[in-house]
C-alpha positions in Angstrom: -36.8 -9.4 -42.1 -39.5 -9.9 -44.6 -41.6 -12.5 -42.3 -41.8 -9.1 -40.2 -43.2 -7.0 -42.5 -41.0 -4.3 -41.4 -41.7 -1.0 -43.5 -43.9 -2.5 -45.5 -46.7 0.0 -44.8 -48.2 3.2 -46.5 -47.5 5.1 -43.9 -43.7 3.6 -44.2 -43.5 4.2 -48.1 -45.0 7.7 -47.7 -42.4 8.6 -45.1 -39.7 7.6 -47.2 -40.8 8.9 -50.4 -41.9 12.8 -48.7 -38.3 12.4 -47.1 -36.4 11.6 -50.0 -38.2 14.7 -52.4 -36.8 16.6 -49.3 -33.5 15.4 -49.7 -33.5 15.6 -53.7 -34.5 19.3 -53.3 -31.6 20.4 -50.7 -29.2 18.6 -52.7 -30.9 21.1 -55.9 -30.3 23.4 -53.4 -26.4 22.9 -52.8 -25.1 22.0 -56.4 -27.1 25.8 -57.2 -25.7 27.5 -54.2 -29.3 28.4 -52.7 -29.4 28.5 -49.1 -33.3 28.7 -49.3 -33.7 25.8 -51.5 -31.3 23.6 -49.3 -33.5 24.8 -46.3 -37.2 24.3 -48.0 -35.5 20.8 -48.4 -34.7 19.9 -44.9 -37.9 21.0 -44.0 -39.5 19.0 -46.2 -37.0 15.9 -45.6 -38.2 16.6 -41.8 -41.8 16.4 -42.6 -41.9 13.8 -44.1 -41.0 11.6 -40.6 -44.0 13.6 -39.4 -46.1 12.3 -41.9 -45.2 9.0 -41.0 -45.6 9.1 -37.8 -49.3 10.9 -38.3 -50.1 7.8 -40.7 -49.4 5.0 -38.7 -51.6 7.0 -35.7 -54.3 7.1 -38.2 -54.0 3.1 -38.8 -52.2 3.3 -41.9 -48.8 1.9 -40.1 -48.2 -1.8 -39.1 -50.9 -3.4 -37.2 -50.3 -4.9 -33.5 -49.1 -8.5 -33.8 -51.7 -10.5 -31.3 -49.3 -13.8 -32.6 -48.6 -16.1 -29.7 -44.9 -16.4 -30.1 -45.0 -12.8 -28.7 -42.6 -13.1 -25.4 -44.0 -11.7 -21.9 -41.1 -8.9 -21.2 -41.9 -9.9 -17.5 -40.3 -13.5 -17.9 -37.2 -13.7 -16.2 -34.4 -15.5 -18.5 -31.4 -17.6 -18.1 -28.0 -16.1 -19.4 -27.3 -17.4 -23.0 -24.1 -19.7 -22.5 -22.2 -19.6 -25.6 -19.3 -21.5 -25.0 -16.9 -19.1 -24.5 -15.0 -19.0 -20.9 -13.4 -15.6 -19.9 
């Protein structure tokens, strides 16, 4: 997975990090019984995908590979045979 790069972004590590203050504040929320506390924390848990998502628009996400061991989807393929008769 590392040779991918996957989540390995700002916009990746801000999404996580937004999302988990969320999470940290609703569980605040339930060990204090406050239903507006665990609430404020889902909603900020929530945003923090948003944020994500708003980053990687604005160019902070993972660039477009333009590698050429990127496979056509259009290619028909041939059935894997892995040995195995049913």
């Amino acid at each position: 997975m590392s040779a991918n790069s996957h989540g390995s972004t700002t916009a990746a590590w801000t999404a996580v990090g937004v999302s988990f203050v969320g999470f940290f504040v609703a569980a605040v929320g339930m060990v204090m019984p406050s239903p507006i506390l665990v609430a404020v924390g889902l909603v900020v848990a929530a945003a923090g995908a948003v944020v994500g998502k708003m980053m990687s628009a604005a160019g902070f996400g993972k660039k477009p590979s333009t590698h050429a061991s990127i496979v056509d989807p259009m290619v028909k393929r041939e059935p894997v045979n892995n040995g195995v008769s049913v």
